[in-house]
C-alpha positions as CSV (number, residue, x, y, z in Angstrom):
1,X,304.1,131.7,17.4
2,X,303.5,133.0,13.9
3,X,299.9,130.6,13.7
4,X,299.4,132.3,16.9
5,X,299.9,135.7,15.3
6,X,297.8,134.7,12.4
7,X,294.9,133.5,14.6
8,X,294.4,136.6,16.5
9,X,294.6,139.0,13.7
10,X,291.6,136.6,11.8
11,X,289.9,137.3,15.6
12,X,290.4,140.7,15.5
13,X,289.1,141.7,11.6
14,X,286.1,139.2,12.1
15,X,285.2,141.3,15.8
16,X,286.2,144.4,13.3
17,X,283.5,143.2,10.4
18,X,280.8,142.4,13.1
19,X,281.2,145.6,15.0
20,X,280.8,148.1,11.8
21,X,277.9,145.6,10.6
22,X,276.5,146.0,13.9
23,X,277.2,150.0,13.6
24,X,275.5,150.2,10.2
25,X,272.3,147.9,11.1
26,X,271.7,150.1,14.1
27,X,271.8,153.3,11.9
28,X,269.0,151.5,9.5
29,X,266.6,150.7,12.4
30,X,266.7,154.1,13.5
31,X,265.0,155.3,10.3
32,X,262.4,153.0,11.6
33,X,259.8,153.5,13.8
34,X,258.1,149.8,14.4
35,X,261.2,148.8,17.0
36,X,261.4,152.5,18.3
37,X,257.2,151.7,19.7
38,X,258.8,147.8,20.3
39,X,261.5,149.1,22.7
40,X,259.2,151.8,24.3
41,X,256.7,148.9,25.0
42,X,254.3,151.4,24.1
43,X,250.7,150.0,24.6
44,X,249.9,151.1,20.8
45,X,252.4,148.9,19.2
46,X,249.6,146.8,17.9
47,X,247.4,149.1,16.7
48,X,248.3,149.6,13.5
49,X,247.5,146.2,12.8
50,X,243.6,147.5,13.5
51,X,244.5,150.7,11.8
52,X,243.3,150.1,8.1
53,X,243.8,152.1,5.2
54,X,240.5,152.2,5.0
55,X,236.8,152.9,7.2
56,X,235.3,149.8,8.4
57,X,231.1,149.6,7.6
58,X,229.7,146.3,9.6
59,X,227.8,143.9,7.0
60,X,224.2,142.1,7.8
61,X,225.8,138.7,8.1
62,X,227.9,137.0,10.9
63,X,231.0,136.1,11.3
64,X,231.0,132.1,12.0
65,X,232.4,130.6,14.5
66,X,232.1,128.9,17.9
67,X,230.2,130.4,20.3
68,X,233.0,130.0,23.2
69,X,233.4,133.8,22.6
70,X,232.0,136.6,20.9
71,X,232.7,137.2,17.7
72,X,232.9,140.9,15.7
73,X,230.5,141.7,12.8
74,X,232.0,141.1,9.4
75,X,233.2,144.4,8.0
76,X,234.1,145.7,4.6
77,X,236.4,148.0,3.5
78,X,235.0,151.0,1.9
79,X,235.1,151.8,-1.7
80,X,235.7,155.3,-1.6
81,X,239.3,155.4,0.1
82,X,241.6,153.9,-3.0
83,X,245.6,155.1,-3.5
84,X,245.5,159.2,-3.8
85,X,247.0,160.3,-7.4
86,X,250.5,162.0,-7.3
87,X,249.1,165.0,-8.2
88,X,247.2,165.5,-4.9
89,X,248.7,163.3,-2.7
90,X,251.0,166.7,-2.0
91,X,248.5,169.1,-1.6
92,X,249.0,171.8,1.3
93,X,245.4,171.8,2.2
94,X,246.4,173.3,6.1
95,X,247.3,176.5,4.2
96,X,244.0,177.0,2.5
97,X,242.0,179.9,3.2
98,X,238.4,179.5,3.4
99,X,236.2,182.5,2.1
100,X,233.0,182.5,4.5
101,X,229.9,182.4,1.8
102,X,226.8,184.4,2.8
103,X,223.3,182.1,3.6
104,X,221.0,183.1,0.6
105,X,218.2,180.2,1.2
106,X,214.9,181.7,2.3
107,X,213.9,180.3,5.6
108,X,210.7,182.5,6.0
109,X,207.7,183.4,4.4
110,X,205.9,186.6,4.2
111,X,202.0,186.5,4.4
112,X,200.0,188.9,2.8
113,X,199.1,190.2,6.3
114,X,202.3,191.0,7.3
115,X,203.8,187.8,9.4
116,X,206.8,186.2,9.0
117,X,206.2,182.1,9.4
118,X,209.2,179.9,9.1
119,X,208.6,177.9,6.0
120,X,209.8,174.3,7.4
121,X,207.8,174.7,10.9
122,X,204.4,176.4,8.9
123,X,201.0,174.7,7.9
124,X,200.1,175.5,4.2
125,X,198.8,179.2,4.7
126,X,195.4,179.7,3.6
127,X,194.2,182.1,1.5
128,X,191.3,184.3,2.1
129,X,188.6,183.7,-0.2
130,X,188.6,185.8,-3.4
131,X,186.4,188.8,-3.9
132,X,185.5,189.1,0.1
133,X,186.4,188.6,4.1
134,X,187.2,185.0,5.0
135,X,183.9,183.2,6.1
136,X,184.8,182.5,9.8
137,X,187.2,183.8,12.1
138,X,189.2,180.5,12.3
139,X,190.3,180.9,8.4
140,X,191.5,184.5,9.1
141,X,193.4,183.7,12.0
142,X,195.0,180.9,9.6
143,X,195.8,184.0,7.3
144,X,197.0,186.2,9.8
145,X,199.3,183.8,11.8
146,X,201.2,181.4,11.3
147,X,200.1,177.8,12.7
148,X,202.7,175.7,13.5
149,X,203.6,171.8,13.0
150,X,204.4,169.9,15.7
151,X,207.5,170.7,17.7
152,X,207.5,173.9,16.4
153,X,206.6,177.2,18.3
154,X,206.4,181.0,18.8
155,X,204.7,183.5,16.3
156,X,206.8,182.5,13.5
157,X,206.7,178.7,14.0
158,X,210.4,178.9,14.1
159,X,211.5,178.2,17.9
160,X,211.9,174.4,18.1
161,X,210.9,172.3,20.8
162,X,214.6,171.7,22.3
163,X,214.5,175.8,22.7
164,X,211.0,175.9,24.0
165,X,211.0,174.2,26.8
166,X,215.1,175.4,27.1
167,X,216.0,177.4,30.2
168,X,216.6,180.2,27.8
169,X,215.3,183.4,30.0
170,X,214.6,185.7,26.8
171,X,212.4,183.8,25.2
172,X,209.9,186.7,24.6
173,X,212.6,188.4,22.8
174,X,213.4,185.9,20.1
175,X,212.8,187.9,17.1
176,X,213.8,186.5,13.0
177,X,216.9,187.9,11.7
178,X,216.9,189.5,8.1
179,X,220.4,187.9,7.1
180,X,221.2,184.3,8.5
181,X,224.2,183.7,10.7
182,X,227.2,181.8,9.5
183,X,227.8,178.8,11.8
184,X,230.9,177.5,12.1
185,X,231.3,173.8,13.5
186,X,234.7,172.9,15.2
187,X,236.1,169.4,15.4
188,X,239.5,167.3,16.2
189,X,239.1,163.7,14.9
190,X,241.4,160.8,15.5
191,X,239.8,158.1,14.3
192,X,236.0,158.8,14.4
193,X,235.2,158.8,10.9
194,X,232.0,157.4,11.0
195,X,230.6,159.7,12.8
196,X,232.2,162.5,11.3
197,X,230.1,161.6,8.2
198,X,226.9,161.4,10.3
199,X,228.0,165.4,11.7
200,X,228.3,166.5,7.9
201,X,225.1,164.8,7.1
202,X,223.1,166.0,9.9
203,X,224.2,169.4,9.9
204,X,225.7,170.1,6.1
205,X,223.0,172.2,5.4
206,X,223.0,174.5,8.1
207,X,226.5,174.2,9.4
208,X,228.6,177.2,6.8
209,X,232.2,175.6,7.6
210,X,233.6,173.0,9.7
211,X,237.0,173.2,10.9
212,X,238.3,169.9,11.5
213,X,242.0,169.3,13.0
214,X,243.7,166.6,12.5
215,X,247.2,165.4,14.0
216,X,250.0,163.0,13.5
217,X,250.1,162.1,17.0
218,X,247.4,161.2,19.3
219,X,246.2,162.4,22.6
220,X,249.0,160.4,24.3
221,X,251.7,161.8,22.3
222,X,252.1,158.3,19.9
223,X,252.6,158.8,16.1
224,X,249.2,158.5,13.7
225,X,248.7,158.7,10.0
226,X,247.1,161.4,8.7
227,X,243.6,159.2,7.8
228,X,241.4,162.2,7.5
229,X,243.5,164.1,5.3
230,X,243.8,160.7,3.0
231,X,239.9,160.5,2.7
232,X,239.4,164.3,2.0
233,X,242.1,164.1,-1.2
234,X,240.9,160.4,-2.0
235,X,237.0,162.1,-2.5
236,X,235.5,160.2,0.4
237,X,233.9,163.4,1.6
238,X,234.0,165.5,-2.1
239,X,229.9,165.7,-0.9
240,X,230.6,167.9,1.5
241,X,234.7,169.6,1.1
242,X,233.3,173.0,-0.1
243,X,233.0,173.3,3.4
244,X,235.6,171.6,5.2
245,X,238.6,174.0,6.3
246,X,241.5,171.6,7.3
247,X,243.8,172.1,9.9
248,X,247.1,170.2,10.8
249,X,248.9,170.1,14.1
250,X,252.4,169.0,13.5
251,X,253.4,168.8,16.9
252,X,253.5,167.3,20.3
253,X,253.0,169.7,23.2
254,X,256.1,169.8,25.1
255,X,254.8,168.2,28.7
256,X,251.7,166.6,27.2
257,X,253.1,163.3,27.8
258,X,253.8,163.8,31.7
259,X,250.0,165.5,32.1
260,X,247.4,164.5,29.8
261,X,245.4,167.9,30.2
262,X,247.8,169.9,28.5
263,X,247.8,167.7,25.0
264,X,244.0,168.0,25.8
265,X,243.7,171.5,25.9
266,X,246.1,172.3,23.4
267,X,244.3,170.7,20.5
268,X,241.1,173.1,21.0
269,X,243.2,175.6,21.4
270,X,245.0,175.1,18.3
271,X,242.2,174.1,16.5
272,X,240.5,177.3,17.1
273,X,243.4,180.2,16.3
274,X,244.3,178.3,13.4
275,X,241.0,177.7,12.4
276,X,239.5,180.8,12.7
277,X,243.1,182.7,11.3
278,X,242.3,181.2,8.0
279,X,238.7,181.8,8.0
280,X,237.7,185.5,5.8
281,X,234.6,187.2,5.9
282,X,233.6,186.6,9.5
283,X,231.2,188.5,11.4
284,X,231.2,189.0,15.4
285,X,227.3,187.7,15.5
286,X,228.7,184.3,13.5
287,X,227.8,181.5,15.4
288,X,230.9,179.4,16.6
289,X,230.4,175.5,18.3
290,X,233.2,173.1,18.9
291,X,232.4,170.0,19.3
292,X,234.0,166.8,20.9
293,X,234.2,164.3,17.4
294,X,231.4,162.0,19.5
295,X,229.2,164.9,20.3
296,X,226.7,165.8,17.4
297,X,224.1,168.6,18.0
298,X,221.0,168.5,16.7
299,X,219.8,170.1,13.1
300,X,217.2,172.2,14.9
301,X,218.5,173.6,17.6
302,X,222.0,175.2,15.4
303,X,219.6,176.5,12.8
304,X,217.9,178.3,15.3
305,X,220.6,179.9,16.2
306,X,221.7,180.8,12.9
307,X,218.0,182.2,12.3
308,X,216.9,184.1,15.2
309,X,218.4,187.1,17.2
310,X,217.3,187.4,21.3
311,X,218.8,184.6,22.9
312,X,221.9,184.9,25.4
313,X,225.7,183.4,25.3
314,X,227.4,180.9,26.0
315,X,224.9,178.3,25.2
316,X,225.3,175.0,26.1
317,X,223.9,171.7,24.9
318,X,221.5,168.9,26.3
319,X,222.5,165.3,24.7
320,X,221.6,162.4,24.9
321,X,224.1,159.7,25.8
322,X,224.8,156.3,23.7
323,X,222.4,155.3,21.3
324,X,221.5,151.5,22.0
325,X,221.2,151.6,25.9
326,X,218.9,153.7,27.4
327,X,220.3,155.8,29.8
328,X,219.0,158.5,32.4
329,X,219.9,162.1,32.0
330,X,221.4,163.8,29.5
331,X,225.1,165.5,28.9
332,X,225.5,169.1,29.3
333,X,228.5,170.5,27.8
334,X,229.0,174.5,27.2
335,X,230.0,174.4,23.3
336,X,229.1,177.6,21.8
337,X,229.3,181.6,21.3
338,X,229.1,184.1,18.8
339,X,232.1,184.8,17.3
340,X,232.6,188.4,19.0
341,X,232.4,186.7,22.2
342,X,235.2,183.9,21.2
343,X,237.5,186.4,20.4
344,X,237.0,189.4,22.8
345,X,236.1,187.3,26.0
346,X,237.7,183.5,25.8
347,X,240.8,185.0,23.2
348,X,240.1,183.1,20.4
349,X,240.4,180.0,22.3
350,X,237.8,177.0,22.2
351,X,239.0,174.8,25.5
352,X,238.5,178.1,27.7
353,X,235.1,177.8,26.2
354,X,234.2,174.9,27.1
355,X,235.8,174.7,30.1
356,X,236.3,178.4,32.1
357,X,233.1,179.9,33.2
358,X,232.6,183.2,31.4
359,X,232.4,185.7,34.2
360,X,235.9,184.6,35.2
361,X,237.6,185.7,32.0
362,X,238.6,189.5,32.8
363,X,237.4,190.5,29.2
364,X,233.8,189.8,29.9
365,X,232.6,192.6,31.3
366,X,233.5,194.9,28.6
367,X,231.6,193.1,26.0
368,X,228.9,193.1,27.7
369,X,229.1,197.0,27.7
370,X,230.2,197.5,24.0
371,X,227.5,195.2,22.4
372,X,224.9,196.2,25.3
373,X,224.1,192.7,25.8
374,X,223.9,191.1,29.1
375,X,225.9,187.3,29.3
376,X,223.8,184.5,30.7
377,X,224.5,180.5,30.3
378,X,221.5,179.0,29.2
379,X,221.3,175.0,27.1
380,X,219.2,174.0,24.6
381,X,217.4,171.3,25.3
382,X,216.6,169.8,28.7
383,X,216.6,166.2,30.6
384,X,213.5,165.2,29.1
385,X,214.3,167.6,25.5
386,X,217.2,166.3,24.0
387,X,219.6,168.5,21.8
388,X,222.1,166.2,20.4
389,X,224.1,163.0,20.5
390,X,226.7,162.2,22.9
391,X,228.5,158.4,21.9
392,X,231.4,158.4,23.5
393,X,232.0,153.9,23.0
394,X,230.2,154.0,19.5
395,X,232.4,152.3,18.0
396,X,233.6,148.5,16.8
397,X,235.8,146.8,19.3
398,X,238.6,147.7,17.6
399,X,237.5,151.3,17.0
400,X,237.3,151.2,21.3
401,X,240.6,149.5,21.3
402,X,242.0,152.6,19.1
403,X,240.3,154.9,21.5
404,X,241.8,153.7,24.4
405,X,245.9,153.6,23.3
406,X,245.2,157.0,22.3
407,X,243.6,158.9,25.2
408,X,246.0,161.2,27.1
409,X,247.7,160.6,29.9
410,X,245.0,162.7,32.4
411,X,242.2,160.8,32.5
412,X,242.8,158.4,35.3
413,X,242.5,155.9,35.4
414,X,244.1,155.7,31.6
415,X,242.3,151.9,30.5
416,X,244.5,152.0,27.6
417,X,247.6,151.4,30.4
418,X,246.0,148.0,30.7
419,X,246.4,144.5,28.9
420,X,243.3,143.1,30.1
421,X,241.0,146.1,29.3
422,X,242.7,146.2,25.5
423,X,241.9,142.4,24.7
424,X,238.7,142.8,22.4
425,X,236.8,140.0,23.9
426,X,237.0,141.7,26.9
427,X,235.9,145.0,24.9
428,X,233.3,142.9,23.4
429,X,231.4,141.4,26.5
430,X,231.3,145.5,27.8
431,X,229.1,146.2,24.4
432,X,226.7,143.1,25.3
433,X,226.2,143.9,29.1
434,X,226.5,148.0,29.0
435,X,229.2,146.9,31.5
436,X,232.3,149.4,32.4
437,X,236.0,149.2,32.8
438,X,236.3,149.3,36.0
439,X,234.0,146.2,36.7
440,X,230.7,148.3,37.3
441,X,227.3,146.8,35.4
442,X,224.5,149.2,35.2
443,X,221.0,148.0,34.7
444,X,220.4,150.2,31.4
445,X,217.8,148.7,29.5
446,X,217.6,148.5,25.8
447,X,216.4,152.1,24.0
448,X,213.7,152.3,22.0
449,X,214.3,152.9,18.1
450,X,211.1,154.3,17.0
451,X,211.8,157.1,20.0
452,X,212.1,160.4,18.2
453,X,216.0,161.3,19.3
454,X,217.1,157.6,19.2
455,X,219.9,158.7,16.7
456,X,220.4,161.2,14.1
457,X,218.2,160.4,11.0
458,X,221.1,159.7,8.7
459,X,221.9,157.0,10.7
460,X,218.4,155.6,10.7
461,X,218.0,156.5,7.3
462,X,221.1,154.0,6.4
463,X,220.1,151.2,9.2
464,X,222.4,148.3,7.3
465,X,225.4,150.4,7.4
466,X,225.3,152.0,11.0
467,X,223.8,148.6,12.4
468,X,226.8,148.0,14.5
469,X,226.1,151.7,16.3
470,X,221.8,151.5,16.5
471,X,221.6,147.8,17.6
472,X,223.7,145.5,20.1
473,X,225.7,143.2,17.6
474,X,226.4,141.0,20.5
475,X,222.6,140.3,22.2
């Protein structure tokens, strides 16, 4: 009886010892978030295994291997993103206030005569001869007018071609301003960092601030690191930071997860009242564009609108879709305003921009009467005049893999939902064929580098780098 006794109370202290180890282990796993994603089965559980702590730039050479499937481009990690310093990895850079600067370059020249040319669209002016009248009529009109370069037009050789042959109905009103706009350039980024750095390159000159928001969750509501933020302290992007304003959503929007288009909408939205909240110095004929991270507007057409006065809002832009496959058509997406219309008709809020047609918003009306200026759409650019870049698959395989975990839950059908449409091979044979997700092949053939908009010149101008986005690593 007693080794009975003593048996049971051994049972009992060992169940005892197992249930409090039990109790303890559970409280350390919840500090964890690996098995939180593993019990969720969250579609994203792998992908921080693509997620680096650093940008990925494809290398000339190979990868070896059989030829039973396709293979990815080697890739290198870039030297510019290294450990951030204590003393900056806690800096509270969504809190920054950003001090609009005024434009003081001088876009225009003055002729003796009296014209205005623009400087960057202008032949050399020639001067009359010395001591008398010009010989020939030719050389005075020279004098007197300006005479454009190619793709440039109007009397001051500063419309560009993507405006000219726009469907912008007061172009006989376009007119040079005295004191440039500010344009400010309005981005969320996940993981698009590559292209990011082709936006700052092909627009850092005209472009006075871009506001770009990151988050620590992604369009579907899973947890991301904060990679932009890490590259901005690290000095991957010191060539451009005097004019990065950073802003930080900390937060999931409660029913984003259920519908997609809320999480959507809510990051313009954000993006813009806390963007433009910190911004000082603004003025209500400021230029404002937001941008999808994969749509890049041409140089030409933004400094236009940061140079001349006479054209209507919203404005829209014509771009041109993909880089490597030619495709019919181009994208038009409404993307810009001054900023007197953003705040007095759409409320200071970027996805009624793009997305609610001006005359609905009950505000409209009475700008039009305080500023005396009638609202009409127009685009810049046209199907055969293209305005910008619109790459929404430019990316590695695992850069389309990242994309498709963290779309929102709106988009139907969601690819990311899929096993089959994540394995990269799979993702791999779509970049070789120009095939789709849902099975589809279209006959796009090949585009033509040497084509004027094949791709913003940065990219060109650094081929080896961007060679996985301007040719098909896989044909």
């Amino acid at each position: 009886m007693k080794m009975r006794r003593h048996k049971l109370f051994l049972t009992l202290c060992m169940a005892g010892l197992c249930l409090i180890s039990f109790l303890h282990f559970l409280k350390a796993l919840s500090y964890v978030t690996f098995p939180r994603e593993l019990a969720s089965l969250s579609p994203n559980l792998v992908s921080s295994f693509f997620w680096n702590n650093a940008p990925v730039t494809p290398q000339v050479s190979p990868e070896p291997g059989g030829a039973e499937f396709l293979r990815t481009p080697l890739y290198s990690h870039s030297p510019l993103l290294q450990p951030l310093p204590p003393s900056r990895a806690s800096e509270e850079l969504h809190k920054v206030e950003f001090v609009l600067p005024e434009d003081t370059a001088e876009y225009f020249v003055r002729t003796k005569a009296g014209g205005i040319c623009f400087k960057p669209g202008t032949k050399v002016l020639e001067k009359p001869p010395v001591g008398g009248r010009p010989a020939s009529g030719t050389k005075r009109r020279k004098w007197l007018e300006c005479v454009c370069l190619p793709g440039w037009h109007g009397p001051s050789c500063g419309v560009p071609t993507v405006v000219q042959y726009s469907n912008l109905p007061t172009k006989d009103r376009l007119v040079p301003r005295e004191i440039p706009r500010r344009v400010i350039n309005a981005i969320n980024v996940n993981h698009e960092f590559d292209l990011l750095d082709v936006r700052f390159h092909e627009l850092g000159d005209v472009v006075d601030a871009f506001v770009v928001c990151e988050s620590n969750f992604t369009a579907y509501g899973e947890p991301r690191p904060l990679k932009f933020r890490e590259m901005l302290l690290n000095g991957s992007f010191d060539y451009i930071r005097h004019k990065i304003l950073y802003v930080f959503l900390d937060h999931f929007p409660p029913g984003g997860r259920q519908d997609g288009w809320i999480a959507d909408d809510y990051l313009r939205t954000f993006l813009t009242r806390d963007g433009i909240s910190r911004l000082r110095n603004l003025r209500p004929d400021d230029v404002f564009i937001i941008d999808d991270a994969d749509e890049i507007p041409a140089r030409d057409g933004v400094l236009f609108l940061k140079l001349y006065d006479g054209w209507t809002e919203p404005f829209a832009f014509h771009t041109l879709y993909g880089f490597f496959w030619k495709q019919p058509g181009t994208l038009e997406v409404v993307s810009g305003c001054t900023m007197g219309m953003l705040q007095a008709v759409y409320a200071t809020d970027g996805i009624r921009l793009r997305r609610r047609e001006y005359y609905t918003m009950p505000g409209f009306r009475q700008y039009e009467n305080s500023t005396g200026h009638i609202l009409v759409q127009w685009s810049l650019g046209s199907p055969l005049h293209f305005a910008g870049w619109h790459c929404s698959w430019c990316f590695t395989p695992e850069g389309i893999y990242f994309k498709l975990v963290s779309a929102q839950n709106g988009d139907f059908p969601r690819w990311g939902d899929y096993e089959d449409k994540r394995d990269l091979n799979y993702i791999r044979e779509l970049i070789r064929t120009g095939g789709w997700f849902d099975g589809t092949t279209q006959e796009y053939p090949p585009a033509d580098p040497k084509e004027q908009m094949y791709a913003p010149k940065y990219l060109l101008k650094n081929y080896q780098r961007f060679r996985y986005l301007l040719e098909n690593p896989y044909r």
